[in-house]
Residue, then its C-alpha position, 0 to 999 in steps of 0.5 A: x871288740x867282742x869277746x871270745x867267752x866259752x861256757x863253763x859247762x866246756x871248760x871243766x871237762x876239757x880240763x879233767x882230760x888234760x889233768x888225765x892225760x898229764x897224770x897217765x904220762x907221769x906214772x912210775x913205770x920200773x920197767x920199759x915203758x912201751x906206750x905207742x911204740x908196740x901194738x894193741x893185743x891181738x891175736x887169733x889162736x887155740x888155749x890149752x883147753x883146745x878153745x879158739x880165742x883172740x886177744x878180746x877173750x881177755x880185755x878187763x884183764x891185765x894180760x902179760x905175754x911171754x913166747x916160749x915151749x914147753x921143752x925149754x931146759x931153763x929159760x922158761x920154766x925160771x920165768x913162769x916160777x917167777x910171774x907165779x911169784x908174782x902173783x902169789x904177791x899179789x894176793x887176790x888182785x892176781x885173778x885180774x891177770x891173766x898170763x899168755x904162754x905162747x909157745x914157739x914150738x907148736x910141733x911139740x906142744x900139742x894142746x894136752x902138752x900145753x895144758x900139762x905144762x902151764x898148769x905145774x906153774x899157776x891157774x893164771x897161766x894160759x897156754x896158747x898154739x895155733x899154725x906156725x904162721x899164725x906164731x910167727x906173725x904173732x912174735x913178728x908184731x912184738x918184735x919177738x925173735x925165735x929159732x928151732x936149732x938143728x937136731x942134736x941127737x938121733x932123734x928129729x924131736x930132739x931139738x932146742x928153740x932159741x928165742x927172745x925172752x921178753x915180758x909184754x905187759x898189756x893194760x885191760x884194755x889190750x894196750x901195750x904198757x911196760x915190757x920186763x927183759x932178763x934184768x927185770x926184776x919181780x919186785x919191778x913187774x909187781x910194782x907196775x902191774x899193781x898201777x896196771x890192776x888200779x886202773x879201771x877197766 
């Protein structure tokens, strides 16, 4: 009977990818590990300087991605004072990361307001517009949920957006990874985006 043999030449670099995968299973995300369960990043719309970019534009970045408007009364302005927090923690590492202001408001935030308003909060912040369309499939790809609320007072621009306040944190390749929600905390996101900058591009 003959033997099944198979080169050694084969062996090693099938086992280098089952030890890979092994290890990139076990990693010690602190927050919700989203591997497979949302998509890649991808998206067509305008940054606050008024330039067309997609998701690519920022691929070897650590992107983290948050829907909000610049006329929130709390919510967001709390949240981006707390990723420029973390940033600041993370010292020189924090220029390989790059965070997505999506705003729900497009009618509003007009690219000079977008621009006006991420850059009080860090260089790092990079506002993103377009159609409401191209919004709301956007928020509907990650689940994300929003909703202008009737005006409150005589004026029609006089209104609030209700809308969901997760953190998507994608890897540099655009994969999603770990998703931060309000209990998370900011030592929580720097411990996994510090995993998320020591991977290789």
């Amino acid at each position: 009977m003959s033997k099944l043999r198979f080169p050694l030449r084969w062996l090693l670099p099938v086992c280098a990818a089952l030890l890979l995968a092994a290890c990139q299973s076990h990693v010690d995300w602190q927050l919700d590990n989203v591997q497979g369960h949302l998509p890649d990043l991808k998206f067509q719309l305008t940054d606050d300087l008024g330039q067309p970019v997609t998701a690519a534009t920022y691929r070897g970045k650590v992107a983290v991605l948050y829907f909000g408007y610049t006329h929130c009364p709390d919510v967001c302005p709390l949240t981006l004072v707390h990723l420029h927090t973390v940033l600041q923690k993370l010292g020189k590492q924090a220029d390989d990361v790059r965070i997505l202001f999506v705003t729900v408001d497009p009618t509003r935030d007009t690219v000079p307001v977008l621009h006006q308003y991420v850059t009080a909060f860090d260089p790092r912040v990079v506002g993103l517009t377009g159609s409401q369309d191209a919004i709301a499939q956007l928020a509907k790809r990650y689940r994300a949920f929003y909703k202008p609320e009737p005006a409150q007072a005589s004026s029609s621009d006089d209104y609030e957006v209700t809308h969901s306040s997760a953190i998507y944190i994608f890897d540099r390749k655009g994969r999603a990874q770990v998703l931060a929600t309000p209990g998370s905390t900011n030592e929580a996101i720097l411990h996994d985006l510090k995993i998320l900058l020591e991977q290789s591009p």
